[in-house]
C-alpha positions as CSV (number, residue, x, y, z in Angstrom):
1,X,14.8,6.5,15.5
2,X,13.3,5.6,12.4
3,X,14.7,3.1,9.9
4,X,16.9,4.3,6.9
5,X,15.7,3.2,3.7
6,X,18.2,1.8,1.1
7,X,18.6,3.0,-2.4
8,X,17.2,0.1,-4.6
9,X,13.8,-1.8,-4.8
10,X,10.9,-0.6,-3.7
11,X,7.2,-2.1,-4.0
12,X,4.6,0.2,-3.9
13,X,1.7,-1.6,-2.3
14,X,-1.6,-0.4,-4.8
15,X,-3.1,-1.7,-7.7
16,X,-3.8,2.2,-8.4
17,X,-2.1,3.8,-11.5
18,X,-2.5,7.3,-10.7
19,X,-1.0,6.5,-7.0
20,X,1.9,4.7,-8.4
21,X,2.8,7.6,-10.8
22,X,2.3,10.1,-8.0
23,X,4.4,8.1,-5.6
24,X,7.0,6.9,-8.5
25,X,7.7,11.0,-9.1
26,X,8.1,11.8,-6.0
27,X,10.5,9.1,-5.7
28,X,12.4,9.3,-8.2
29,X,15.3,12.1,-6.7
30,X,16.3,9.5,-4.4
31,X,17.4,6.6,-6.4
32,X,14.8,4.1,-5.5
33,X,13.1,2.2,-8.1
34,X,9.7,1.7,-7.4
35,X,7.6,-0.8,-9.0
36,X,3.7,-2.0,-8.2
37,X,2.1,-4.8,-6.9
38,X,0.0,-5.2,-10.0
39,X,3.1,-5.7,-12.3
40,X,4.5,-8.0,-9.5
41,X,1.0,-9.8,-9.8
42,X,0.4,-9.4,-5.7
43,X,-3.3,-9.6,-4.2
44,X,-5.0,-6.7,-3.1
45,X,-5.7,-7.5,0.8
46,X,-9.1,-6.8,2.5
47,X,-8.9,-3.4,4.1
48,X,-10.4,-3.8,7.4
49,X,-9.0,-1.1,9.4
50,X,-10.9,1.4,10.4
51,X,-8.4,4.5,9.8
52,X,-6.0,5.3,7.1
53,X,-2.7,4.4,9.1
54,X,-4.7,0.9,9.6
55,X,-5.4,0.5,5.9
56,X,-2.0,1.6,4.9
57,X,-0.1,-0.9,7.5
58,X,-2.1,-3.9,5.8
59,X,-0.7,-3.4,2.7
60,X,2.3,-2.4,3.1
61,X,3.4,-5.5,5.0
62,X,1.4,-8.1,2.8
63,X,3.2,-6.7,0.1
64,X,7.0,-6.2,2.3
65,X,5.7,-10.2,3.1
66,X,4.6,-11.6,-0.6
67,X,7.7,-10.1,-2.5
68,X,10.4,-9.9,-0.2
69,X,11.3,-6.2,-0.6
70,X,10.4,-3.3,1.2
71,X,7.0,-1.7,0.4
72,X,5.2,1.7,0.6
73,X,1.5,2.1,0.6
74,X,-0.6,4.8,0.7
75,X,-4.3,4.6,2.1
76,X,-5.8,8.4,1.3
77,X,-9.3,9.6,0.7
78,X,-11.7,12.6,1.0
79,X,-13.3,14.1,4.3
80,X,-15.8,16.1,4.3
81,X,-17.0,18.0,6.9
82,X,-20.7,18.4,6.7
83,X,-20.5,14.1,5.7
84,X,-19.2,13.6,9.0
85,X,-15.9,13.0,7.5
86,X,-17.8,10.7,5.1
87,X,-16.7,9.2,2.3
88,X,-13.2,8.9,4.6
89,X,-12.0,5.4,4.6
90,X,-14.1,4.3,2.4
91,X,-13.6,7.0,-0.6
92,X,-12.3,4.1,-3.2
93,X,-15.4,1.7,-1.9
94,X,-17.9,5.0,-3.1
95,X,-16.9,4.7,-6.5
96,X,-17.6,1.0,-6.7
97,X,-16.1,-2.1,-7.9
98,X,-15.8,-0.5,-11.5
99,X,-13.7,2.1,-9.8
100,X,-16.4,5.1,-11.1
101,X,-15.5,8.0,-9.4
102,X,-17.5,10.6,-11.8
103,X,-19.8,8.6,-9.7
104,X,-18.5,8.9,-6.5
105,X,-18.4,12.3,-7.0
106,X,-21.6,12.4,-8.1
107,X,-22.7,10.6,-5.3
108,X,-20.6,13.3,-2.4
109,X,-22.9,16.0,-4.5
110,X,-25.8,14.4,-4.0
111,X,-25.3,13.6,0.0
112,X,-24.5,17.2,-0.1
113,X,-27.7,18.1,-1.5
114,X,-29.8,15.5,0.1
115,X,-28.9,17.0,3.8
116,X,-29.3,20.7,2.5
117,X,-25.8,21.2,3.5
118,X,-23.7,24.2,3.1
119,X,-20.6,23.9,4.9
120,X,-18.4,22.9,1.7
121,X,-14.9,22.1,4.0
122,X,-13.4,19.5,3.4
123,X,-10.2,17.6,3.6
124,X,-8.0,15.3,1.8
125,X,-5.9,12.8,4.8
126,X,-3.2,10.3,3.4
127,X,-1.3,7.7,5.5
128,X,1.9,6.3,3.9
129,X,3.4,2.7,5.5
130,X,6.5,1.6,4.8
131,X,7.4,-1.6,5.8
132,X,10.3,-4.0,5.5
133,X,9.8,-8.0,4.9
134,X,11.0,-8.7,8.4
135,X,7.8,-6.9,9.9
136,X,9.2,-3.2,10.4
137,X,7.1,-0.6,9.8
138,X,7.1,3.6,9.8
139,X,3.8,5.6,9.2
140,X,3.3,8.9,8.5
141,X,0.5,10.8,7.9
142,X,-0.4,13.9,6.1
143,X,-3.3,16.3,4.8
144,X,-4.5,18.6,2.5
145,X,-7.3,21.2,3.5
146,X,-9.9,23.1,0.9
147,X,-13.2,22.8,0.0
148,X,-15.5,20.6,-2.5
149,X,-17.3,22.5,-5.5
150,X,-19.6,21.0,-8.0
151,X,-19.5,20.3,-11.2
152,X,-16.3,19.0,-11.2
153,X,-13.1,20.3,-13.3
154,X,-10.2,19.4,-14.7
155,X,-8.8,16.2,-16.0
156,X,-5.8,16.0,-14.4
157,X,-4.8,13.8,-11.1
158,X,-7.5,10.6,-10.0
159,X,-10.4,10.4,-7.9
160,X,-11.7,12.9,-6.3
161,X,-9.5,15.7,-7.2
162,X,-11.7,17.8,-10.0
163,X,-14.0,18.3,-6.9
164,X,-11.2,19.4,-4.3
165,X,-10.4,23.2,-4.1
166,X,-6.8,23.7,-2.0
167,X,-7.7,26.6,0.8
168,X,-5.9,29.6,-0.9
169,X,-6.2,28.3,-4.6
170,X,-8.0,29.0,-7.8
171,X,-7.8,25.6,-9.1
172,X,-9.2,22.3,-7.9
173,X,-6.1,19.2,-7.5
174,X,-8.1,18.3,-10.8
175,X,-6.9,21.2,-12.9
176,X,-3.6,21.9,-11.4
177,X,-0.1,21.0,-13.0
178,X,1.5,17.6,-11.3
179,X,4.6,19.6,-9.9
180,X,1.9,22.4,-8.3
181,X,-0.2,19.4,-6.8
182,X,2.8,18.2,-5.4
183,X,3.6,20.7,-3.4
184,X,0.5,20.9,-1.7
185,X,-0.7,17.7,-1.5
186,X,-1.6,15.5,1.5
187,X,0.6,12.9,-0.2
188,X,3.1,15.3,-0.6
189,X,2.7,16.4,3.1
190,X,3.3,12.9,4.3
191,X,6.3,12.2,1.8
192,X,7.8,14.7,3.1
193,X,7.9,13.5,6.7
194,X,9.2,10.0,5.3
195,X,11.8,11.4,3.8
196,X,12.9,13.7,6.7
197,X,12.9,10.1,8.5
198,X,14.0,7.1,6.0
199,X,15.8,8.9,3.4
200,X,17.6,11.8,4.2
């Protein structure tokens, strides 16, 4: 059975605007208000898993720890498939300490290209942690499947998403409206299973 969440304070665990907003809207129907480790001033931990449940766990609980309150974290990035799954865990790392990622996308073109690859599938995986300052923690996991294409478009969403076409769309996560994105998301996907769990 998992644990119920309480209407009230929540810390999401990222230093990430566009993850906060994402996470704050989907949210917000449930009377929980949600604010960031940045505004609280908490440190970003080290991620040293090696998978995105892993990462996620970390920093939820440093964050559940160093404030006191609950705290959801999300550790996401892009697979793809002819990569080996690369740049996977370490999608945010790709784009560099100046958080680039015209130039992590750049770079997933250029492995692309560099291996005379073809095979364009790819997939987006999110883990969501949730975990309470006394050490309690849920996960759930979720994922979006498509396809890269190059040159990137839109200017909507954050990393990689002008470069990730949904199977069964027209429009990369890049160039789709919020409320569209969110209903196919792999943050959505795993949301959804936390809610179906802590909150409904």
């Amino acid at each position: 059975m998992a644990r119920k969440l309480d209407p009230g304070q929540l810390v999401i665990a990222s230093h990430n605007a566009g993850k906060v907003r994402e996470i704050n809207e989907l949210l917000a129907p449930f009377g929980i208000g949600a604010t960031s480790a940045a505004s609280l001033a908490l440190p970003e931990p080290e991620e040293t898993a090696d998978s995105f449940a892993g990462n996620a766990l970390l920093k939820a609980r440093t964050a559940a720890e160093a404030s006191g309150l609950p705290a959801l974290a999300d550790d996401s990035g892009l697979e793809v498939a002819a990569l080996a799954d690369a740049p996977g865990i370490y999608s945010a790392r790709w784009a560099g300490p100046e958080k680039d990622f015209a130039k992590a996308m750049a770079k997933v073109e250029a492995a692309l290209a560099e291996i005379g690859a073809e095979d364009r599938r790819a997939r987006f995986v999110c883990a969501l942690a949730l975990a309470w300052p006394d050490g309690h923690a849920e996960v759930f996991e979720g994922e979006a499947r498509g396809s890269v294409v190059f040159p990137p478009r839109g200017d909507r969403g954050f990393g990689y998403d002008p470069i990730f076409l949904p199977d069964g769309e027209s429009e990369t996560f890049g160039e789709m409206d919020p409320a569209r994105k969110h209903a196919l998301s792999h943050r959505a996907q795993a949301f959804a299973k936390l809610v179906a769990a802590c909150l409904e």
